[in-house]
Structures are given as structure tokens and as C-alpha cells.
C-alpha positions in Angstrom: 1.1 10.5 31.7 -2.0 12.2 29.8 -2.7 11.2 26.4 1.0 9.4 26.4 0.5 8.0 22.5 1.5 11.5 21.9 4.5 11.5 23.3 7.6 10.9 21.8 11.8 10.3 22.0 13.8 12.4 19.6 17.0 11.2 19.0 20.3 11.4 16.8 21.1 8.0 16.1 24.8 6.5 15.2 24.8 4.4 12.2 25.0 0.8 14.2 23.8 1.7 17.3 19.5 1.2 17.9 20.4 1.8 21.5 22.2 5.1 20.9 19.4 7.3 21.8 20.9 10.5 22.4 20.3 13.9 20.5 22.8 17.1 20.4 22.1 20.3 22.2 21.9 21.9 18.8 19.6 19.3 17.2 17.1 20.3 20.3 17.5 23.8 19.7 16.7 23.4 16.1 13.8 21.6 16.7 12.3 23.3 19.3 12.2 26.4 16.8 11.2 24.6 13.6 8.9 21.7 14.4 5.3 22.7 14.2 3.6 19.3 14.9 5.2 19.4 18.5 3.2 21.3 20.9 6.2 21.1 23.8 10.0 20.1 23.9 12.3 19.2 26.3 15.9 18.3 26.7 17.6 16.3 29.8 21.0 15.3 30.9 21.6 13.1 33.6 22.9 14.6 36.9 24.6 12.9 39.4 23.6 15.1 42.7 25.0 14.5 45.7 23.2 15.5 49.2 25.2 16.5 52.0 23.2 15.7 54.9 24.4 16.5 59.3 25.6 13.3 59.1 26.1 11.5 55.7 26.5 12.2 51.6 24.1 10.6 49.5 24.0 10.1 45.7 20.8 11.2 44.1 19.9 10.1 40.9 19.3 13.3 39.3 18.3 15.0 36.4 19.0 18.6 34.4 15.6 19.5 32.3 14.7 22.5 30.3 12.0 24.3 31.6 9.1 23.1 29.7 10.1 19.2 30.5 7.5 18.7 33.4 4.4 20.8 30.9 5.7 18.3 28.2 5.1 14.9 30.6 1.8 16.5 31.9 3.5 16.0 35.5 2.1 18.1 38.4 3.8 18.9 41.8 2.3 17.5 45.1 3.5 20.7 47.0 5.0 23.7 45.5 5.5 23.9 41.7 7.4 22.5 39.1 10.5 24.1 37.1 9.5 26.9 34.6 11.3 29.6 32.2 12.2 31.6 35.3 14.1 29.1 37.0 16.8 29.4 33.9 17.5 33.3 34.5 20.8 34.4 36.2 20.5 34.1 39.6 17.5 31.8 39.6 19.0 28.7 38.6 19.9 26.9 42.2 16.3 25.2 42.6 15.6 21.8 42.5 11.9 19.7 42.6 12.3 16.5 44.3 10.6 13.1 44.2 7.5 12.2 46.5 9.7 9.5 47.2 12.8 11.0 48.2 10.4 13.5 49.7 8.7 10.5 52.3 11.8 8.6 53.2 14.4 11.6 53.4 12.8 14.1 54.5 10.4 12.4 56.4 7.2 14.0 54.4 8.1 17.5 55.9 4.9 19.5 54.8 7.1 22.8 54.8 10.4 21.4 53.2 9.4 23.7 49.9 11.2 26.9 49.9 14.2 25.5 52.4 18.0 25.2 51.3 19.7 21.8 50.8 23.4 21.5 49.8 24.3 19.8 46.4 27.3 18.9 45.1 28.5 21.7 47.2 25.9 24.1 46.7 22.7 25.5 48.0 19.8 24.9 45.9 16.7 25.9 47.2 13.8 23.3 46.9 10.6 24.5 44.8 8.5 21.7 45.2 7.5 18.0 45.0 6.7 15.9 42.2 4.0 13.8 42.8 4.0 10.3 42.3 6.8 7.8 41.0 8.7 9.2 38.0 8.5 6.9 34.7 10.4 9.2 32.9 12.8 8.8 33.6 12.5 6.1 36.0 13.3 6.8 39.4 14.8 10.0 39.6 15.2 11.4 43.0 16.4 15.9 41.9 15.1 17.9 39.1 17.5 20.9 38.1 17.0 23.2 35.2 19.3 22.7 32.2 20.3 26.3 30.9 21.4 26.3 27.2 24.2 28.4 26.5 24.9 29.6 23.3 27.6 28.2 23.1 25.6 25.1 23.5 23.0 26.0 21.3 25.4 25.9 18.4 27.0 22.3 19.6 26.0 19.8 16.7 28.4 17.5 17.6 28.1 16.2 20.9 25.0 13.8 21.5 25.0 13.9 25.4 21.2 14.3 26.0 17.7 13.0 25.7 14.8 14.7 24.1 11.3 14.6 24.9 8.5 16.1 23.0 4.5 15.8 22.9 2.8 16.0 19.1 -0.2 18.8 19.0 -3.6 17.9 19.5 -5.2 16.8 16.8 -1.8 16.0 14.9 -0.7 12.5 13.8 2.2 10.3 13.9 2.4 10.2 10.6 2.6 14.0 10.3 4.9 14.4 12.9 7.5 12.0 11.6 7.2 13.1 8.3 7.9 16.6 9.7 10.8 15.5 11.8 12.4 13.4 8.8 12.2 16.6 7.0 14.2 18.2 9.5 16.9 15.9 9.9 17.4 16.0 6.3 17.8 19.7 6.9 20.1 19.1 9.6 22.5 16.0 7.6 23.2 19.1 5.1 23.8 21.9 6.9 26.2 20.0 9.3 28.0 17.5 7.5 30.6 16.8 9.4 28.6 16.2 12.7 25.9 14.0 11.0 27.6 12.5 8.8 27.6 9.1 11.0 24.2 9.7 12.6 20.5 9.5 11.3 17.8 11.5 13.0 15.3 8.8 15.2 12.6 8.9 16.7 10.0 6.4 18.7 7.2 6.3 21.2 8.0 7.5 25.0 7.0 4.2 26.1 10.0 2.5 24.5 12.1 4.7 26.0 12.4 2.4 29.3 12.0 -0.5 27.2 16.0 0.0 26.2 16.8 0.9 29.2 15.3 -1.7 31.3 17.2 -4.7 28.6 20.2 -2.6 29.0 20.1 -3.0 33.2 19.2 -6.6 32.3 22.9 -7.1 30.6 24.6 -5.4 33.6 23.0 -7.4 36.1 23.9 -10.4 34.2 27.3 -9.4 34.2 27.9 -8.7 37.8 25.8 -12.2 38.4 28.1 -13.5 36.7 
């Protein structure tokens, strides 16, 4: 990604859990509005999509994303366009970006897949474009779909179900940015003390972000090794 020492994972840890890296809908929403060090946020929640094909279903490993997640990663489409605020308006919310490489061994590189209809978890979404490259973040997702925030979601403090991204401003440093973000959760432990009371606000560099993950697939495959 450009300039990735600038980007960051925003998280709402649980006392005794490093590996807990999961933030609430609300958190995100506070942040987004109070945090003037970040230049872009984004939330996702994993999506598990599944593609009816003529002949076959296939699980995709799929994401929801607000709309400024692929602006945030500096990501750029290989054909059509990337996810943006109008894709969360009613009515304009079944439209997915895909992976180049879901793109190549699917759809067999199909220069004019971008505006067709495929069926997900029982409904047509209409594809928008192609990402290029391999995702790293996260890794290997296949299906993009935008996250819409209710408000009833926007008010959820409780519920860590979702991962944050976020890129610091030009010009801005680390230091600044956590000291601002500290600040916040401070702000956040007070006002809702019964959510946060067993949770800390964390944050860390991107690039960590797989890091967890990766040791985490490591246990699991040890476990079904053994």
C-alpha cells in the first residue's frame, strides 16, 4: 500500500485478550467524527458470500467495508471502480468489487464482467469492478460489499464485531495520533461505562494486523495436524 507506516488498526481491546482486535460500530462512528489526525476511516466485517453458479455454489471469502475502506488502503480497481458513498444509498447497495484473482480463475478474465449480475447468498448484486492485485488486507478476500451503518448501529457500544482501519494525515506523527486516539478512548470509557468497562482502546501498525492472524492459522493447522 502507499506510504503504509501511516496506516493503522483501531481496536477495542478486552482486558486479557492481545489478540482481541475488534472495535464496536459505535467506537468507529465516534472516531470517524472526532479524530483529526486521521485523514480516512474505515470499518469491515467479515462476509461469508456464497456464489451460485449454472452448476455449483461456492463460498467466497468476503468482506463488508464502509465506503471510504479502499481510499483509506490506497487500493485502485483494475477495471471498473471501487465502492464509494453512493454505493450505501437505498437501492444502491447490491454491488460488489471482486478480486483479480477470483476475477482470472472464475470468471476466466472476462474483460466485460463489470456491470453484469451474479447471485449471492440468494441475491443479485451487480459487479462494479476489479481490484487489482492480491489483497493484503485483508488477506485473500475474494467479494467486497458495502457495510451500511444504521443508526441503530451507530449507537451500538457494546458489540465488538468489526475491524477498523484508518490512515494518519500527511505530515502527522504516530505520536500525535495515539496521543489523540488515547484521548478518545478515555472519552469513550466514561461516557459508556458499562460497555467499556472490560475493554481498553488499542491501537497498532497495519502490518501487524496479519501478523496475529497468520500465528492464529498457525494454531489451527496445528490442531487439525494433530
Amino acid at each position: 500500500y502507499p506510504h503504509p507506516e501511516q496506516l493503522l488498526d483501531i481496536a477495542q481491546v478486552p482486558k486479557g485478550c492481545n489478540n482481541c482486535i475488534y472495535i464496536t460500530s459505535g467506537g468507529f462512528v465516534t472516531l470517524r467524527r472526532r479524530a483529526k489526525t486521521l485523514a480516512n476511516v474505515a470499518l469491515v466485517q467479515s462476509w461469508t458470500a456464497i456464489l451460485r453458479g449454472p452448476d455449483r455454489a461456492e463460498a467466497l471469502a468476503g468482506e463488508r467495508v464502509t465506503p471510504d475502506f479502499f481510499h483509506t488502503l490506497g487500493d485502485r480497481a483494475l477495471l471498473g471502480r471501487t465502492l464509494g458513498p453512493a454505493d450505501t444509498a437505498t437501492g444502491h447497495r447490491d454491488v460488489v468489487v471482486i478480486s483479480e484473482t477470483l476475477w482470472r480463475t472464475r470468471f476466466g478474465a472476462d474483460s466485460v464482467l463489470v456491470g453484469r449480475s451474479m447471485v449471492i447468498n440468494g441475491t443479485p448484486f451487480t459487479v462494479v469492478g476489479v481490484l487489482a492485485g492480491e489483497p493484503v488486507y485483508p488477506l485473500h478476500t475474494e467479494v467486497w460489499a458495502p457495510l451500511v451503518i444504521p443508526p441503530s448501529m451507530a449507537a451500538d457500544h457494546h458489540w465488538t464485531d468489526y475491524d477498523m482501519v484508518a490512515r494518519a494525515r500527511d505530515g502527522v506523527s504516530m505520536t500525535r495520533v495515539r496521543a489523540e486516539l488515547a484521548t478518545i478512548a478515555v472519552d469513550e470509557a466514561r461516557g459508556y461505562p458499562d460497555d467499556m468497562k472490560s475493554t481498553t482502546g488499542a491501537n497498532r501498525p497495519l502490518a501487524r494486523w496479519n501478523e496475529s492472524n497468520t500465528n492464529m492459522l498457525w494454531i489451527l493447522s496445528a490442531h487439525v495436524g494433530l
